[in-house]
Backbone as CSV, one residue per row, in Angstrom:
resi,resn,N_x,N_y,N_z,CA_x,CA_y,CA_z,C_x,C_y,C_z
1,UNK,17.502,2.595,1.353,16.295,1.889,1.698,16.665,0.555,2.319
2,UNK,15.853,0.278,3.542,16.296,-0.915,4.349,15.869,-2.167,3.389
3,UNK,16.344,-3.153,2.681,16.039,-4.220,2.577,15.296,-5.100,4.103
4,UNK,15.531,-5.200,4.801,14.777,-5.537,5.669,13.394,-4.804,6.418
5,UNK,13.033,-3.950,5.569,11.651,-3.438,5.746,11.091,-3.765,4.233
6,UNK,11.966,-3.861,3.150,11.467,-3.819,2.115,10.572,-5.568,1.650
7,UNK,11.741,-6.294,2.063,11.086,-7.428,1.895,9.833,-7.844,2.458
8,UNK,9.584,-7.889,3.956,8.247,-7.793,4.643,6.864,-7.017,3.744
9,UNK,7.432,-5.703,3.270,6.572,-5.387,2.475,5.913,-5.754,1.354
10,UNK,7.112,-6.380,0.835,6.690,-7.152,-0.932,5.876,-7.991,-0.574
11,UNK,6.311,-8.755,0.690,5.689,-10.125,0.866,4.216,-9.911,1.517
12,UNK,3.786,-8.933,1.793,2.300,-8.338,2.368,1.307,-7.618,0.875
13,UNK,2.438,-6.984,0.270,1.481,-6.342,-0.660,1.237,-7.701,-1.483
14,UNK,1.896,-8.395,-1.768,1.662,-9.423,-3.429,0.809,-10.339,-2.757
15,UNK,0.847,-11.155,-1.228,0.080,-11.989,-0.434,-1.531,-10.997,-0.830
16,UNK,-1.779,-9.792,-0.710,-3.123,-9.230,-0.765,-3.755,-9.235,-2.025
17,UNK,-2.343,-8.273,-2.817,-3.007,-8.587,-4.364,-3.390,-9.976,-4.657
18,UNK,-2.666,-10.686,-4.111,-2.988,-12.093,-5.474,-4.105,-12.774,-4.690
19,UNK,-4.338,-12.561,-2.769,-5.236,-13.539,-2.170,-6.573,-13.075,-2.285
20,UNK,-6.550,-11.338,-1.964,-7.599,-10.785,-1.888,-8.534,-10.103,-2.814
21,UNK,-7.754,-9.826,-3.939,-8.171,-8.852,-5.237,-8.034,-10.054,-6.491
22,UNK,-7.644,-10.952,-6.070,-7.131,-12.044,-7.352,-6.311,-11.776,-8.397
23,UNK,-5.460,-10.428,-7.906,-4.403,-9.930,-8.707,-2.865,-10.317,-8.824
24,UNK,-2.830,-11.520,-10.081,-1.045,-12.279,-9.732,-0.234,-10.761,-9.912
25,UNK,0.895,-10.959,-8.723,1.691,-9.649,-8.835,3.003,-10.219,-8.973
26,UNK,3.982,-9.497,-9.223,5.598,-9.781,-10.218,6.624,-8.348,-9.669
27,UNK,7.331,-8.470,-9.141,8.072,-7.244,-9.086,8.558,-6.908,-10.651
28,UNK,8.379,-5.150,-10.148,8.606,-4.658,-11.186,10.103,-3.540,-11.054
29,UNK,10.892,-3.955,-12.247,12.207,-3.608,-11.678,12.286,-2.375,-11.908
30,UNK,11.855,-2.050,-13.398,11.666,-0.719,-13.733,11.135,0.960,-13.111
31,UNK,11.460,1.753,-13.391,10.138,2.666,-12.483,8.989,2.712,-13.634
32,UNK,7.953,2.962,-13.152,6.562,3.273,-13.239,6.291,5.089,-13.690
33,UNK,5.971,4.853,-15.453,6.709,6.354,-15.987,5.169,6.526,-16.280
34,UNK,3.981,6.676,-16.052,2.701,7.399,-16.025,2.251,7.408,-14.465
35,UNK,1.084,8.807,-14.712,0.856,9.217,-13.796,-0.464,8.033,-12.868
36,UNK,-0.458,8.557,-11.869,-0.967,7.333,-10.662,-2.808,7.651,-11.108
37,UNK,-3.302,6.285,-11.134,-4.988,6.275,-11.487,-5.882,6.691,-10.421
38,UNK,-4.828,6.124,-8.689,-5.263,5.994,-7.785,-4.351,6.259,-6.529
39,UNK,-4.676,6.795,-5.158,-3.855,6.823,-4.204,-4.258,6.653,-2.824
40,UNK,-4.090,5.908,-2.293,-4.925,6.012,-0.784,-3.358,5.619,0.470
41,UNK,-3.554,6.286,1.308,-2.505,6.045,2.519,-3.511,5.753,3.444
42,UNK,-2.791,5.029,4.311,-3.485,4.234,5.551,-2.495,4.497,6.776
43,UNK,-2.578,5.480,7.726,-1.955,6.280,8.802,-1.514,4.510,9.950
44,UNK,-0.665,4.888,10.194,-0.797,3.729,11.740,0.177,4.437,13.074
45,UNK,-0.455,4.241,14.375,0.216,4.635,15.477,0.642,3.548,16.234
46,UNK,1.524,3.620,17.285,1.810,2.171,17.892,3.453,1.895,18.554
47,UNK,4.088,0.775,18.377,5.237,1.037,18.356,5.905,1.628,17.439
48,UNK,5.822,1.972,16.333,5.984,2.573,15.046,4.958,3.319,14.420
49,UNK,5.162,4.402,14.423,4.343,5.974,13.770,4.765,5.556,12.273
50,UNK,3.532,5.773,11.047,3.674,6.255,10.037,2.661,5.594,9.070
51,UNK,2.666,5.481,7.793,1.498,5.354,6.965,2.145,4.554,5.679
52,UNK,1.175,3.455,5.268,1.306,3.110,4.150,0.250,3.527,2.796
53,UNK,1.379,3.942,1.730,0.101,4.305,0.657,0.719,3.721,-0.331
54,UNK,-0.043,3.328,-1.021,-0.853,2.688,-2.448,-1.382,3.175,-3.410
55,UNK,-0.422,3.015,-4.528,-0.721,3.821,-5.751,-1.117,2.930,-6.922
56,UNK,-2.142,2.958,-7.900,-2.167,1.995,-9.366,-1.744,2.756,-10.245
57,UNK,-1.697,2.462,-11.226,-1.291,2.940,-12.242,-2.660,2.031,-13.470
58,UNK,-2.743,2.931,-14.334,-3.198,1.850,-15.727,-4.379,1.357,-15.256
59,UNK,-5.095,0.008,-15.373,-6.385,-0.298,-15.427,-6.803,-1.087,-14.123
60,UNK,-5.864,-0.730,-13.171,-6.064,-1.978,-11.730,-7.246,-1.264,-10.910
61,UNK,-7.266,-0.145,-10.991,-8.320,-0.080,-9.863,-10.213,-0.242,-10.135
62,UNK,-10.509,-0.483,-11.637,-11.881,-1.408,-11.783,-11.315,-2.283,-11.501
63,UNK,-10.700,-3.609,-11.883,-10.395,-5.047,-12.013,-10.225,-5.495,-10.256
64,UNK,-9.587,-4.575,-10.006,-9.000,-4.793,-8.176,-10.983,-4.760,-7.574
65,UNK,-11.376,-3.866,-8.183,-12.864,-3.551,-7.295,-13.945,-4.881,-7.669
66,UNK,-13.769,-5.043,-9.485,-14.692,-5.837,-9.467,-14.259,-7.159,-8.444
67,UNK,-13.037,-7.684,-8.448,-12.853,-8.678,-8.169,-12.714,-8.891,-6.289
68,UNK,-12.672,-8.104,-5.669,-13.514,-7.976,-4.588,-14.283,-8.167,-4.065
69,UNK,-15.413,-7.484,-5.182,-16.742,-7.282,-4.949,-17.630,-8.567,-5.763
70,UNK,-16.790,-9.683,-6.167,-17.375,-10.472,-7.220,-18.310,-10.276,-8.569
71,UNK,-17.771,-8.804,-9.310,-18.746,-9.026,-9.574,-18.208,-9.218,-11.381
72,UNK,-18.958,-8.879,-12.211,-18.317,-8.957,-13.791,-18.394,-7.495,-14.463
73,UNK,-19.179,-6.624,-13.577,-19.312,-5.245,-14.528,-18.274,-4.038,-13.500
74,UNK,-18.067,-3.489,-14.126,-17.262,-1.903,-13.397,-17.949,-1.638,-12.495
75,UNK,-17.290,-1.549,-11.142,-18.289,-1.013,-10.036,-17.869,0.447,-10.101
76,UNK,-19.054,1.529,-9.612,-19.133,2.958,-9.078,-17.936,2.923,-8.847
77,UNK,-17.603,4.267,-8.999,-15.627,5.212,-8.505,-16.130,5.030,-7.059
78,UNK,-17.080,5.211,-6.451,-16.964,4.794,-4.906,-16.967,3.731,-4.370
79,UNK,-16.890,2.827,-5.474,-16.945,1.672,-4.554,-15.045,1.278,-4.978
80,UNK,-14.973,1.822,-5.891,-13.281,1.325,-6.867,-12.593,2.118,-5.545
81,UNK,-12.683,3.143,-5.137,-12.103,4.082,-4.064,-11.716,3.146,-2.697
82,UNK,-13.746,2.880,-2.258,-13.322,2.072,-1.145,-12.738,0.164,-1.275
83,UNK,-12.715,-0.192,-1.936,-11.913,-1.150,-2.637,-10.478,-1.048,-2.661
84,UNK,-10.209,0.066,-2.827,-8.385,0.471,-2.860,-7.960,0.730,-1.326
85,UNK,-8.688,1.323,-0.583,-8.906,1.644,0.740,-8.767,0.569,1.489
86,UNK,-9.330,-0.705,1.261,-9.528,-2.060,1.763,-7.771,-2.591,1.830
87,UNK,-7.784,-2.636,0.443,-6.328,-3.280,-0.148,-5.458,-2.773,0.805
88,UNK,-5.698,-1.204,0.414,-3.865,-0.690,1.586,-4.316,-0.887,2.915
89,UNK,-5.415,-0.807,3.939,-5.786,-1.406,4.656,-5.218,-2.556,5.364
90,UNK,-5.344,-3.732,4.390,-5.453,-4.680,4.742,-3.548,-5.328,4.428
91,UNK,-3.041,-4.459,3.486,-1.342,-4.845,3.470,-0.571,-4.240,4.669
92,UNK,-1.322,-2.879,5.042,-0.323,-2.355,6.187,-0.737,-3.847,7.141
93,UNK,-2.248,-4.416,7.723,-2.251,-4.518,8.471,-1.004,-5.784,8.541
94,UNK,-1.106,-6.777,7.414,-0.387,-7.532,7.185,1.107,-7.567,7.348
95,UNK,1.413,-6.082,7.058,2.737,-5.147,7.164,3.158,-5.263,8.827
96,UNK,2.488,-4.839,9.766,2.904,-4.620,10.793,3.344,-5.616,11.759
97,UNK,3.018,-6.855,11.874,3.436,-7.597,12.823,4.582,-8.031,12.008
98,UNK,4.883,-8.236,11.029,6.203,-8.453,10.675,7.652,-7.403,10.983
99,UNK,7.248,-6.113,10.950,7.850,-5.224,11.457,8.014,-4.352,12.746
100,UNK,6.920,-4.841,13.267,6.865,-4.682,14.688,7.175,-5.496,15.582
101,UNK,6.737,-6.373,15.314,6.715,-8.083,16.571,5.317,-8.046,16.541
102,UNK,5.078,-9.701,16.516,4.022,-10.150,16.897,2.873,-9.837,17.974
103,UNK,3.498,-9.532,19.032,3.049,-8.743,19.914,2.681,-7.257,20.264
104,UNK,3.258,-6.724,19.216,2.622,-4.956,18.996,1.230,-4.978,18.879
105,UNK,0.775,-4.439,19.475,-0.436,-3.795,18.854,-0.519,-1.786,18.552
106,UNK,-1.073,-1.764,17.423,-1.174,-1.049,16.824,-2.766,-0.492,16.125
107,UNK,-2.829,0.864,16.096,-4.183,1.343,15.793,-3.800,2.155,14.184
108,UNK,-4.565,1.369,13.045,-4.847,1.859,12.061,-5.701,3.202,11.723
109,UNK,-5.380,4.051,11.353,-6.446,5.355,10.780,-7.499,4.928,9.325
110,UNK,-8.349,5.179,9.499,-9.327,4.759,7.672,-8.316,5.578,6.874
111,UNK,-8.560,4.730,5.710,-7.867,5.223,4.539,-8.226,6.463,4.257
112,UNK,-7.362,7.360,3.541,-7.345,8.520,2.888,-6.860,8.322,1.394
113,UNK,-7.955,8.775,0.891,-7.650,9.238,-0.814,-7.466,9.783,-1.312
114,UNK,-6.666,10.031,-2.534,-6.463,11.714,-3.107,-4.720,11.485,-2.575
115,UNK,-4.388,13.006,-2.374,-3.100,13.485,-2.580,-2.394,12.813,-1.292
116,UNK,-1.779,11.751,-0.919,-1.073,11.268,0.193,-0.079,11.505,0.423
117,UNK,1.305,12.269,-0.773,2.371,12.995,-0.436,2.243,13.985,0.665
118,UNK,1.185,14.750,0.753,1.281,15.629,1.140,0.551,15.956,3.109
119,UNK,2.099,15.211,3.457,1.997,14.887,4.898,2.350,16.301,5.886
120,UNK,2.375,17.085,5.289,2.297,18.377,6.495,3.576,18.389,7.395
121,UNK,4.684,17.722,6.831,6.011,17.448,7.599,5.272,16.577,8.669
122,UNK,4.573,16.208,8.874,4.326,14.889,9.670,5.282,13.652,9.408
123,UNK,5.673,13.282,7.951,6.025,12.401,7.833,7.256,12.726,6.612
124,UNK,8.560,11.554,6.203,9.170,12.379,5.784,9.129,12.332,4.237
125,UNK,10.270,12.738,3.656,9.832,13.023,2.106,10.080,11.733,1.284
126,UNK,10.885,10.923,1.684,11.125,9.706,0.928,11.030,8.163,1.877
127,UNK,10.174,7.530,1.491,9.449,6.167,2.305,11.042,5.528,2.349
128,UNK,10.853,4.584,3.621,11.565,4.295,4.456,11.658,2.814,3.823
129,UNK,10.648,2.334,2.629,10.555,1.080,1.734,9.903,1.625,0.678
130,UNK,9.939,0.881,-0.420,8.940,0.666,-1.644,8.933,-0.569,-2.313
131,UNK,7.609,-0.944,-2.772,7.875,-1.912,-3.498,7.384,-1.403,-5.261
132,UNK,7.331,-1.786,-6.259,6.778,-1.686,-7.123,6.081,-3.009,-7.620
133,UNK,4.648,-3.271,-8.002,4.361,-4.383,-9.105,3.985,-4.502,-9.925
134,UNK,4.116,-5.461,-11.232,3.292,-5.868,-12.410,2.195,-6.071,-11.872
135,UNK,0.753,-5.908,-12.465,-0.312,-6.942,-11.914,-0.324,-6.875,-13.184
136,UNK,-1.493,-7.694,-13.361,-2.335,-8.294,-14.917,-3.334,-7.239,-15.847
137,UNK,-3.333,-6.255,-14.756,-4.250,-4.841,-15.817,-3.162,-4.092,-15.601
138,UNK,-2.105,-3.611,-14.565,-1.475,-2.683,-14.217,-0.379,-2.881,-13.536
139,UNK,-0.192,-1.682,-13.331,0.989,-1.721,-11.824,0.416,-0.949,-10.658
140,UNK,0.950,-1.253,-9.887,1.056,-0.970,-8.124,2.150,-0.542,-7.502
141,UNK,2.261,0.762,-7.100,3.422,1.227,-6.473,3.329,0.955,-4.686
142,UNK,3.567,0.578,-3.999,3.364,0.338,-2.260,4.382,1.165,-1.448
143,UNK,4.194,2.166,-0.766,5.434,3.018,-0.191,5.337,2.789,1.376
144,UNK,6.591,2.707,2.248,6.520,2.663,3.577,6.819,3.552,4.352
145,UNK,6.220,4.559,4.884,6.645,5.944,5.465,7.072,5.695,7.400
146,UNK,7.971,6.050,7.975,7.982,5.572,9.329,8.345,7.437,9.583
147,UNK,7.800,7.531,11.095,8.933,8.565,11.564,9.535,8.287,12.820
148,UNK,10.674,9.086,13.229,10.910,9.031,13.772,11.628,7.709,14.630
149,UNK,12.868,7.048,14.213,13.018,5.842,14.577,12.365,4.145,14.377
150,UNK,11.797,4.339,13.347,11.383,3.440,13.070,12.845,2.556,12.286
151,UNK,12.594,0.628,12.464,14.140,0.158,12.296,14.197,0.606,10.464
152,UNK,15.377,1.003,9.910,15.415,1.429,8.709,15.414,2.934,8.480
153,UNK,14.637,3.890,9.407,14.621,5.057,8.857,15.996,5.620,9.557
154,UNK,15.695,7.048,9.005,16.547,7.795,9.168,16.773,8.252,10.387
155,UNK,18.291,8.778,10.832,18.467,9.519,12.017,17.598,10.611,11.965
């Protein structure tokens, strides 16, 4: 795994959690041994093909929604959904000019929820980055998928 894709990433996902969701985040060194609460990938085309997805674990995806949405009670699974949708959204977008150049432009796909492994050999089997985090209800897994020549991946 490229450290130099990885760092850009940490520094996009924890900038969102902590600016946008009000979630302080902590790398987490450990792996993450329960199953995922939540999953959404966010496709991107451009100078670089591939998708970032976003996994919680544990109690982040009410806390991530209420705090979004300002509010104090559990919002609807559709709104906790599109709330998570926002987040990876908004880290790829954060993601890309650091790894692209400033000057890329690039077209995001809407988020997808549910099963995001399962890329149809579109994309490959092990992300090209990851980050893992503590948050304050949970953890957050962040994966970086590239194909095809992207800097870091594989021949």
């Amino acid at each position: 795994m490229s450290s130099s894709l990885r760092d850009p990433l940490y520094r996009a996902a924890t900038l969102t959690f902590e600016e946008m969701a009000l979630l302080y985040a902590t790398p987490l060194q450990e792996p993450i041994d329960m199953p995922a609460a939540a999953e959404v990938a966010v496709a991107f085309t451009g100078p670089l093909r591939g998708r970032v997805v976003v996994r919680t674990y544990g109690g982040v995806l009410p806390v991530l929604a209420a705090n979004l949405l300002g509010e104090d009670d559990e919002p609807p699974q559709r709104l906790q959904a599109d709330a998570l949708g926002e987040v990876a959204n908004v880290i790829c977008g954060n993601l890309l000019p650091a790894i692209g150049g400033p000057e890329a432009v690039f077209r995001l796909a809407a988020p997808s929820m549910g099963d995001t492994t399962a890329g149809g050999g579109e994309f490959p089997d092990l992300p090209v980055a990851d980050v893992s985090l503590d948050l304050e209800c949970g953890r957050a897994q962040i994966l970086l998928f590239l194909t095809d020549g992207g800097p870091g991946s594989s021949p």
